[in-house]
Biopython code that builds the backbone (N, CA, C, O; Angstrom):
import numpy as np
from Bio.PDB.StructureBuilder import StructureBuilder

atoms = [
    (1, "UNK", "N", (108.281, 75.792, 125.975)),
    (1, "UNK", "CA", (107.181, 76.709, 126.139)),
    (1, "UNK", "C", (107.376, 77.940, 125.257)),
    (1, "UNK", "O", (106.441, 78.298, 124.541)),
    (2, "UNK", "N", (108.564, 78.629, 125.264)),
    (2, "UNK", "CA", (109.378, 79.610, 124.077)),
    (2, "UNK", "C", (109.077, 79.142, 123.075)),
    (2, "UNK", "O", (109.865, 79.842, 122.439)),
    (3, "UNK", "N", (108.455, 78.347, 122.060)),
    (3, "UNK", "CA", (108.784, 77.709, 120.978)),
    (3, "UNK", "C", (106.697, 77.994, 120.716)),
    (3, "UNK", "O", (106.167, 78.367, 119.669)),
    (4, "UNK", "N", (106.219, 77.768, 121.605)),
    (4, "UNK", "CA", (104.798, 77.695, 121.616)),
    (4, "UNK", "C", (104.184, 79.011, 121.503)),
    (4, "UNK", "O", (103.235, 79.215, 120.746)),
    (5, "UNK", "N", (104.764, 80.010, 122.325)),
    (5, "UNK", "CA", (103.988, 81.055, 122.553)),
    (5, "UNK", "C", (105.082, 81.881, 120.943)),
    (5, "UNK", "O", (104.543, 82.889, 120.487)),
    (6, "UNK", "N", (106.255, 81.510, 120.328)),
    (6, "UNK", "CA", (106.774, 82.131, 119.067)),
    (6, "UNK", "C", (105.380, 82.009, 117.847)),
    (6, "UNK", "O", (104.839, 82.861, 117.142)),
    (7, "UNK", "N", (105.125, 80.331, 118.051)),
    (7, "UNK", "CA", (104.220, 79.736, 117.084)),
    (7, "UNK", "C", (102.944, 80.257, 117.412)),
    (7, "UNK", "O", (102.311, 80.531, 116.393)),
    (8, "UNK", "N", (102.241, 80.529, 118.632)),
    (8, "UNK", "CA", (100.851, 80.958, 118.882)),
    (8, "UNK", "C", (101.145, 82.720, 118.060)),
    (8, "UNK", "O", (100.399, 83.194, 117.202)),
    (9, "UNK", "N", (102.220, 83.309, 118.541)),
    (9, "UNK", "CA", (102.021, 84.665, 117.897)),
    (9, "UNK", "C", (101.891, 84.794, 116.513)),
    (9, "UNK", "O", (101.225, 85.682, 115.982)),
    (10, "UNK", "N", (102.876, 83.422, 115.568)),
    (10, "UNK", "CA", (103.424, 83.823, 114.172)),
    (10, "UNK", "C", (101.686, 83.325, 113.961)),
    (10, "UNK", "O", (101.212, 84.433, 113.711)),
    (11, "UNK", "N", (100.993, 82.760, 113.933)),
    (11, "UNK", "CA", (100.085, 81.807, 113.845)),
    (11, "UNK", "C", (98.897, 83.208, 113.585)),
    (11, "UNK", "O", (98.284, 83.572, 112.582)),
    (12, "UNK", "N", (98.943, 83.711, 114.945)),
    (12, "UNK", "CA", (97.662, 84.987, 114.742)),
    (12, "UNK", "C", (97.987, 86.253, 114.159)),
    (12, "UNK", "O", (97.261, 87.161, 113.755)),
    (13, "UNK", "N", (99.069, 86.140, 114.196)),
    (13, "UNK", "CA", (99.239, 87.340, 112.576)),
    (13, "UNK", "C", (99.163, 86.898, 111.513)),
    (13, "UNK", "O", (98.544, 87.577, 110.694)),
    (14, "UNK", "N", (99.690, 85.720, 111.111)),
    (14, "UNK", "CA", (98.821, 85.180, 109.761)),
    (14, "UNK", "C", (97.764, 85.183, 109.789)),
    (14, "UNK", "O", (97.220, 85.567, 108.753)),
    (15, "UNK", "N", (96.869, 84.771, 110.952)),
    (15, "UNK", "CA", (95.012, 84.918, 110.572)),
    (15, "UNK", "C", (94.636, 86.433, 111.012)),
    (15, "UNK", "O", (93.482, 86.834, 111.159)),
    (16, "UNK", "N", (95.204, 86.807, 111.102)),
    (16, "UNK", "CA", (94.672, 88.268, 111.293)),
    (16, "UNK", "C", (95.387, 89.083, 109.778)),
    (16, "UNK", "O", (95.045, 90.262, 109.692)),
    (17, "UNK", "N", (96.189, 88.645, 108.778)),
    (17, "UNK", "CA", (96.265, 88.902, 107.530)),
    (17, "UNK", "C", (95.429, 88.332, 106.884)),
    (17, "UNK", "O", (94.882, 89.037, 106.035)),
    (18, "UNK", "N", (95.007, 86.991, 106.973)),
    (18, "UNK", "CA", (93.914, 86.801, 106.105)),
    (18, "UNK", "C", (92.749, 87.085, 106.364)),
    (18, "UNK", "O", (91.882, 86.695, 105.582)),
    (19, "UNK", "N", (92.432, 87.736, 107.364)),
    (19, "UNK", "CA", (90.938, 88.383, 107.464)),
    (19, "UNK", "C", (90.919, 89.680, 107.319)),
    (19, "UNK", "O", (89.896, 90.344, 107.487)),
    (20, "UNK", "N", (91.896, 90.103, 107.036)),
    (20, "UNK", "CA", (91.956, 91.548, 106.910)),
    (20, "UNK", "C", (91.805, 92.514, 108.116)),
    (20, "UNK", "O", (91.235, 93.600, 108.012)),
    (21, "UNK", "N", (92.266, 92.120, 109.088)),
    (21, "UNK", "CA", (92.234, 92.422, 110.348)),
    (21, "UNK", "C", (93.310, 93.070, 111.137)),
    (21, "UNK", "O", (94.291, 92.326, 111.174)),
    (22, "UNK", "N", (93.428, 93.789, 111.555)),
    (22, "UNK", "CA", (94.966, 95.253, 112.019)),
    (22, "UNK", "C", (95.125, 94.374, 113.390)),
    (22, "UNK", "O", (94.044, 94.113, 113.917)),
    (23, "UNK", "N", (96.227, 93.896, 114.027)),
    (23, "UNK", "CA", (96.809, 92.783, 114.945)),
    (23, "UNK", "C", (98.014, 93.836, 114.871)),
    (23, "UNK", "O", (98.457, 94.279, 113.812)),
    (24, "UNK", "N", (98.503, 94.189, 116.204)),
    (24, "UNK", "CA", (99.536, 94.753, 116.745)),
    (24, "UNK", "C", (100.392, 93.839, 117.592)),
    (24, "UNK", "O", (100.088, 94.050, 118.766)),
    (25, "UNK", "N", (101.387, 92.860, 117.496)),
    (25, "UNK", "CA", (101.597, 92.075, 118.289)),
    (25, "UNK", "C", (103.215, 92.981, 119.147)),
    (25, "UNK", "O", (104.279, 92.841, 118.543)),
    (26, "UNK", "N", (103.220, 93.565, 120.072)),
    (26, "UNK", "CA", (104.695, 93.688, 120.594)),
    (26, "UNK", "C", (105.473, 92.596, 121.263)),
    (26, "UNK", "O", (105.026, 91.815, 122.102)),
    (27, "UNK", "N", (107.045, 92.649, 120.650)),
    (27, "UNK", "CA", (107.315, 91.887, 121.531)),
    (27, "UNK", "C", (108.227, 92.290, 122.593)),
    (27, "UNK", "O", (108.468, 93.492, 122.491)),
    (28, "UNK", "N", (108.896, 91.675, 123.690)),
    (28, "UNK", "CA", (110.257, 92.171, 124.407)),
    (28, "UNK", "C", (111.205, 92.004, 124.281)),
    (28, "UNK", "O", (111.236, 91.904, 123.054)),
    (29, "UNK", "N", (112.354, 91.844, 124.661)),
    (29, "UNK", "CA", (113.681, 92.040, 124.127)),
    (29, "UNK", "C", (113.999, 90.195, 124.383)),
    (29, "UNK", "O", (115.108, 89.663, 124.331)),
    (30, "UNK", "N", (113.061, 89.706, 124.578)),
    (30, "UNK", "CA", (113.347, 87.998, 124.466)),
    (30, "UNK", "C", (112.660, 87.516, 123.502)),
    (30, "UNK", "O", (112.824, 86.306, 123.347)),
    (31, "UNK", "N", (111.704, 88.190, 122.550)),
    (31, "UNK", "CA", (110.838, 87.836, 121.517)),
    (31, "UNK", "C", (109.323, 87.206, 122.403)),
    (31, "UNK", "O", (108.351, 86.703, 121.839)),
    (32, "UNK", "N", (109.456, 87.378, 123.644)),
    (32, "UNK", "CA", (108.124, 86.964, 124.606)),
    (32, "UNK", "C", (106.855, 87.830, 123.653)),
    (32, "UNK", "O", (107.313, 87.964, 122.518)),
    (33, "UNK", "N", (105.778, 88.300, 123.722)),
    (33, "UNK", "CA", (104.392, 89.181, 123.704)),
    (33, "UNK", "C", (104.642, 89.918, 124.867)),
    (33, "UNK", "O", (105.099, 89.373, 125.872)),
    (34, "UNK", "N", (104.399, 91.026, 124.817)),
    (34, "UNK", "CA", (104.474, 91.658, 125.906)),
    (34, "UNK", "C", (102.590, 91.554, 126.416)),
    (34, "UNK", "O", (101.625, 91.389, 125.670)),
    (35, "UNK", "N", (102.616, 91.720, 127.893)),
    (35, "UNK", "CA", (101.153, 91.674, 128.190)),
    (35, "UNK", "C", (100.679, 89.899, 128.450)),
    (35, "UNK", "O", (99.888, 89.520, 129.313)),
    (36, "UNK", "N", (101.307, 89.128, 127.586)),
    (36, "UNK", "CA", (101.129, 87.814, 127.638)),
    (36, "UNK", "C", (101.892, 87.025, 129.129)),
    (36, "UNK", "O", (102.969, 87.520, 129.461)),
    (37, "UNK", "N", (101.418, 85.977, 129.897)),
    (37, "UNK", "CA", (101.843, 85.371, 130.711)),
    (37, "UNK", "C", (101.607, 83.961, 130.288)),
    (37, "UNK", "O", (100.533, 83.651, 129.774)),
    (38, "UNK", "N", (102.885, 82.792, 130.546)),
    (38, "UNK", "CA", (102.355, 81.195, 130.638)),
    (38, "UNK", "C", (101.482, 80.719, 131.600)),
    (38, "UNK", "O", (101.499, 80.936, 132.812)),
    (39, "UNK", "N", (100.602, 79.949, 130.844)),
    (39, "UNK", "CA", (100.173, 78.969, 132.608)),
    (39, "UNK", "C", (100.675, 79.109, 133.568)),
    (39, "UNK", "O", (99.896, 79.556, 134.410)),
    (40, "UNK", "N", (102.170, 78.866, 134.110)),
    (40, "UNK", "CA", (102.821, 78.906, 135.273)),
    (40, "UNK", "C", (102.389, 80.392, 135.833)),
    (40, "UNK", "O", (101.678, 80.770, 136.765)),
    (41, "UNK", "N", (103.217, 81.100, 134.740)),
    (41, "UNK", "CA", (103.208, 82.383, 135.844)),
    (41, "UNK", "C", (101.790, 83.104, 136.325)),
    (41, "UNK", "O", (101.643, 84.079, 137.062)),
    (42, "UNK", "N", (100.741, 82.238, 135.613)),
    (42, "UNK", "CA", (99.247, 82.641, 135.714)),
    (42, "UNK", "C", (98.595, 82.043, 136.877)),
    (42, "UNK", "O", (97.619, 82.558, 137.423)),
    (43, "UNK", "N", (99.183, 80.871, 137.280)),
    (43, "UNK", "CA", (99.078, 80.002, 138.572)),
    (43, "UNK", "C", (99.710, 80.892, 139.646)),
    (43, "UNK", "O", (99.113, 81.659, 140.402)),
    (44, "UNK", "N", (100.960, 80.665, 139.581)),
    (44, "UNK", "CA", (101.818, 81.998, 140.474)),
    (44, "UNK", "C", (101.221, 83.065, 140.668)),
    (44, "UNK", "O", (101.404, 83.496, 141.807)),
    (45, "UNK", "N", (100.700, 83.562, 140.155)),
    (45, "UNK", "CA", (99.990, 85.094, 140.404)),
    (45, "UNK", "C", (98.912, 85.086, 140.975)),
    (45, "UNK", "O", (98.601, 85.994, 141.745)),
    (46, "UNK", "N", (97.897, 83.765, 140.641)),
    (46, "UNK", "CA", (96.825, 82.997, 141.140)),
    (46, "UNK", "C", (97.446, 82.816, 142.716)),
    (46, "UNK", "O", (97.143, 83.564, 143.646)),
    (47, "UNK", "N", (98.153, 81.942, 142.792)),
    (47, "UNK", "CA", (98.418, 81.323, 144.354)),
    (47, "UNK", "C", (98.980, 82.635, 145.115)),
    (47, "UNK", "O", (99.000, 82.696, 146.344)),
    (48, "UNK", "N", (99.379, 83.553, 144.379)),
    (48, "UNK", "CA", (99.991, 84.457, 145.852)),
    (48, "UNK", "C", (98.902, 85.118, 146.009)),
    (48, "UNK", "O", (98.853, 85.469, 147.188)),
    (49, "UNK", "N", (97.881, 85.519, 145.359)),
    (49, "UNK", "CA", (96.879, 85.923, 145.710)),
    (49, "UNK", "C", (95.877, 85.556, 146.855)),
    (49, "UNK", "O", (95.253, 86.216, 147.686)),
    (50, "UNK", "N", (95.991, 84.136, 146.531)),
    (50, "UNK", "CA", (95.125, 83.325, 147.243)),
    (50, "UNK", "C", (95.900, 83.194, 148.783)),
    (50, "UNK", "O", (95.235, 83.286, 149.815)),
    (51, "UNK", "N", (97.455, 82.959, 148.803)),
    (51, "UNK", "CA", (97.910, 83.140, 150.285)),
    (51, "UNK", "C", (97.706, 84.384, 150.826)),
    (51, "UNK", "O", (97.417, 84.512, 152.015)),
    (52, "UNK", "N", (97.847, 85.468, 149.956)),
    (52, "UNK", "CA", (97.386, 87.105, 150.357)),
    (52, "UNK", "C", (96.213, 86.947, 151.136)),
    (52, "UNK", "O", (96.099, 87.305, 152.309)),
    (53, "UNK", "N", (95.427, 86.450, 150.510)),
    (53, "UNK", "CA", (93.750, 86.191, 150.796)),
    (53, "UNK", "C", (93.527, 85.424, 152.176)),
    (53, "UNK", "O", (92.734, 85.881, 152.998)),
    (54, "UNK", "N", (94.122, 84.446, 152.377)),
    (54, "UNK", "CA", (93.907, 82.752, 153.441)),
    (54, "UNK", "C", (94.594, 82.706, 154.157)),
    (54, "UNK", "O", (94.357, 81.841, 155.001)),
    (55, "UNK", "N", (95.937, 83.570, 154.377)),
    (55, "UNK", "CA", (97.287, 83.526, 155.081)),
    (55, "UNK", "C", (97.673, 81.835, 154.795)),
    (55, "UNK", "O", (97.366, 80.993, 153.951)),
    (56, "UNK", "N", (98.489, 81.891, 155.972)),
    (56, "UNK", "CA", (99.032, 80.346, 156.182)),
    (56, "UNK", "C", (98.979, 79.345, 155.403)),
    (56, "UNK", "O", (99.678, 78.558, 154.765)),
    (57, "UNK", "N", (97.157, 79.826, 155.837)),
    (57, "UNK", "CA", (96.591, 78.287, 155.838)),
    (57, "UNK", "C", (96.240, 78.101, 153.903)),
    (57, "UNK", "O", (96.160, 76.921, 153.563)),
    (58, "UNK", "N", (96.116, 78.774, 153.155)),
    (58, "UNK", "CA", (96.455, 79.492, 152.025)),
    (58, "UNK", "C", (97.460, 78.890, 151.035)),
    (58, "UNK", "O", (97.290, 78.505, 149.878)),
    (59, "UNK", "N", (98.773, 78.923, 151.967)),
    (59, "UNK", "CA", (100.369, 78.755, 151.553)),
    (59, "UNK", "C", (99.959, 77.451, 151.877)),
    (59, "UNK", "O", (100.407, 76.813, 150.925)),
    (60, "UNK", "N", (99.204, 76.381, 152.860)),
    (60, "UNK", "CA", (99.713, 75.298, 153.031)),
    (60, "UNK", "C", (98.999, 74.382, 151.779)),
    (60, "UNK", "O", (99.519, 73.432, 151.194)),
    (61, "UNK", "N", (97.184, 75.160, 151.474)),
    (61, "UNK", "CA", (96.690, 74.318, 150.292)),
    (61, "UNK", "C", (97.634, 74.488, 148.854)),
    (61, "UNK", "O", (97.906, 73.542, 148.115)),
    (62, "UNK", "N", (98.157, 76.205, 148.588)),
    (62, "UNK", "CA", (98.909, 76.011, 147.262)),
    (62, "UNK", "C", (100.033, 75.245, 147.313)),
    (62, "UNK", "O", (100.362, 74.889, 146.181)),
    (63, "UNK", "N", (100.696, 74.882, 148.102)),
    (63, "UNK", "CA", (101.960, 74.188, 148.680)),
    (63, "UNK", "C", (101.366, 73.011, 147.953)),
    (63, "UNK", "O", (101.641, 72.832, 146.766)),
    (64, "UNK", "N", (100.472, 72.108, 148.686)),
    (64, "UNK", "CA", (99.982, 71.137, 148.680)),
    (64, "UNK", "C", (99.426, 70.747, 146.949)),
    (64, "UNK", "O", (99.555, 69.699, 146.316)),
    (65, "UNK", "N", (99.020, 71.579, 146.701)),
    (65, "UNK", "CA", (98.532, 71.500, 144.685)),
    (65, "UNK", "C", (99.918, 71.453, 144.121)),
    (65, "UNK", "O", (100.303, 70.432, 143.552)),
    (66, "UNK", "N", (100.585, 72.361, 144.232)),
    (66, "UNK", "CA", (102.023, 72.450, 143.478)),
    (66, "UNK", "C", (102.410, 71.445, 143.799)),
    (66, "UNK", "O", (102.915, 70.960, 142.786)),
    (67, "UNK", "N", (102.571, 70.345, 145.110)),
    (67, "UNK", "CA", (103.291, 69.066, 145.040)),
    (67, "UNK", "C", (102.781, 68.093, 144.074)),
    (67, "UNK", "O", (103.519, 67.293, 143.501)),
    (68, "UNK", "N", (101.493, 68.165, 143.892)),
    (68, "UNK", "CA", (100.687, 67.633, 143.280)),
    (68, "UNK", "C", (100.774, 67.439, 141.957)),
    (68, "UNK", "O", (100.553, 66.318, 141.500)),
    (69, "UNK", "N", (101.082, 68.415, 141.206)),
    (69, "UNK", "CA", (101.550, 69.234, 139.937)),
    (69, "UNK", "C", (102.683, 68.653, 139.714)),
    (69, "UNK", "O", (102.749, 68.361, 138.519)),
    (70, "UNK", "N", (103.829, 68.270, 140.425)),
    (70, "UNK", "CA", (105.170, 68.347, 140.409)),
    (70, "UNK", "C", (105.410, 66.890, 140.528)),
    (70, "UNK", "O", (106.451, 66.394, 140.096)),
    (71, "UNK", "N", (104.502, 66.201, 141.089)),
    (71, "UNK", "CA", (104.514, 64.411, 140.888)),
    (71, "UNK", "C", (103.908, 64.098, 139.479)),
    (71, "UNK", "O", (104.756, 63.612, 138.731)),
    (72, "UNK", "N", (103.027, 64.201, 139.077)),
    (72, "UNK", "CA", (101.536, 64.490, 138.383)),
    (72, "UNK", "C", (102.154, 64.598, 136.914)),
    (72, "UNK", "O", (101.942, 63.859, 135.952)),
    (73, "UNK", "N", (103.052, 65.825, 137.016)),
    (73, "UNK", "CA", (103.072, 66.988, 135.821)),
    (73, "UNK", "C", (102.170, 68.300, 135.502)),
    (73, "UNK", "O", (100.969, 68.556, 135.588)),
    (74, "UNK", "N", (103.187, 68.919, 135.144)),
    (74, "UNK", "CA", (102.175, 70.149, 134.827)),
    (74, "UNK", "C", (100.767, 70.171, 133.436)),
    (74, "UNK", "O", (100.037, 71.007, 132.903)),
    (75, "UNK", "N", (100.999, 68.873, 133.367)),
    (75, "UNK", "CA", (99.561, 69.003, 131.887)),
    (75, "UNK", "C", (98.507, 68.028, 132.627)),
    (75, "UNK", "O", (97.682, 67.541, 131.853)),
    (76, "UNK", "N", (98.370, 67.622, 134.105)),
    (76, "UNK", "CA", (97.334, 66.683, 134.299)),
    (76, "UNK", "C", (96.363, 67.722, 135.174)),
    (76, "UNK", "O", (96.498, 68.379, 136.206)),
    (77, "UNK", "N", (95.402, 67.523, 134.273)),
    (77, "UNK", "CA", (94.395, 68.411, 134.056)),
    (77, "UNK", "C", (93.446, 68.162, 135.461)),
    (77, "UNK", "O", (93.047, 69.179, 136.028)),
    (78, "UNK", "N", (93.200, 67.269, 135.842)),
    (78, "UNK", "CA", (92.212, 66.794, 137.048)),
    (78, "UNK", "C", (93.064, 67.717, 137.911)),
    (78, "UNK", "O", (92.746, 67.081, 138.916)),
    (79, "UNK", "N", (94.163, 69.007, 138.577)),
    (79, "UNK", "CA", (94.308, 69.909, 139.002)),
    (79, "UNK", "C", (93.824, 71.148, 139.059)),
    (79, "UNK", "O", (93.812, 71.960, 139.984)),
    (80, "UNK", "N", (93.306, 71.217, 137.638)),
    (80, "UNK", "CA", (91.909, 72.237, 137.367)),
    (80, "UNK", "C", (90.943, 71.946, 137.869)),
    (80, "UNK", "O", (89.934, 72.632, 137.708)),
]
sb = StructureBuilder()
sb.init_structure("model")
sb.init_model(0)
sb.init_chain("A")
sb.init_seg("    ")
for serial, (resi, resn, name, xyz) in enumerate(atoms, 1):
    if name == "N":
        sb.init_residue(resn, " ", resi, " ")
    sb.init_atom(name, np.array(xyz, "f"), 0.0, 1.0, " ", f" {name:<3s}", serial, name[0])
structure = sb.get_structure()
């Protein structure tokens, strides 16, 4: 996933040099984007929300998707 989000950054500063376009990219002391999150942690932030929101019963549907995810894989899309 490190290898993707290196290539998505090197990727849009090259097109933002060839359009002539001012692109500020920071990074953190892991070479991450700062401000940027993966899928995962975008789900994660998603689901605690949603148990915040539903209590319990909340924790038992994200429970239940993440098993889902975790048989499945994380790229099978019919989870969206």
């Amino acid at each position: 996933m490190e290898n993707v989000l290196e290539e998505t950054a090197r990727k849009t500063l090259e097109n933002a040099a060839e359009y002539d376009f001012e692109f500020e990219l920071v990074l953190d002391e892991n070479g991450r984007p700062i401000g940027c999150c993966t899928p995962v942690e975008l789900l994660d932030e998603l689901d605690s929300k949603f148990v915040a929101t539903f209590g319990e019963e909340g924790r038992r549907m994200a429970n239940a998707r993440r098993e889902r995810w975790n048989r499945k894989g994380s790229h099978h899309y019919k989870l969206f």
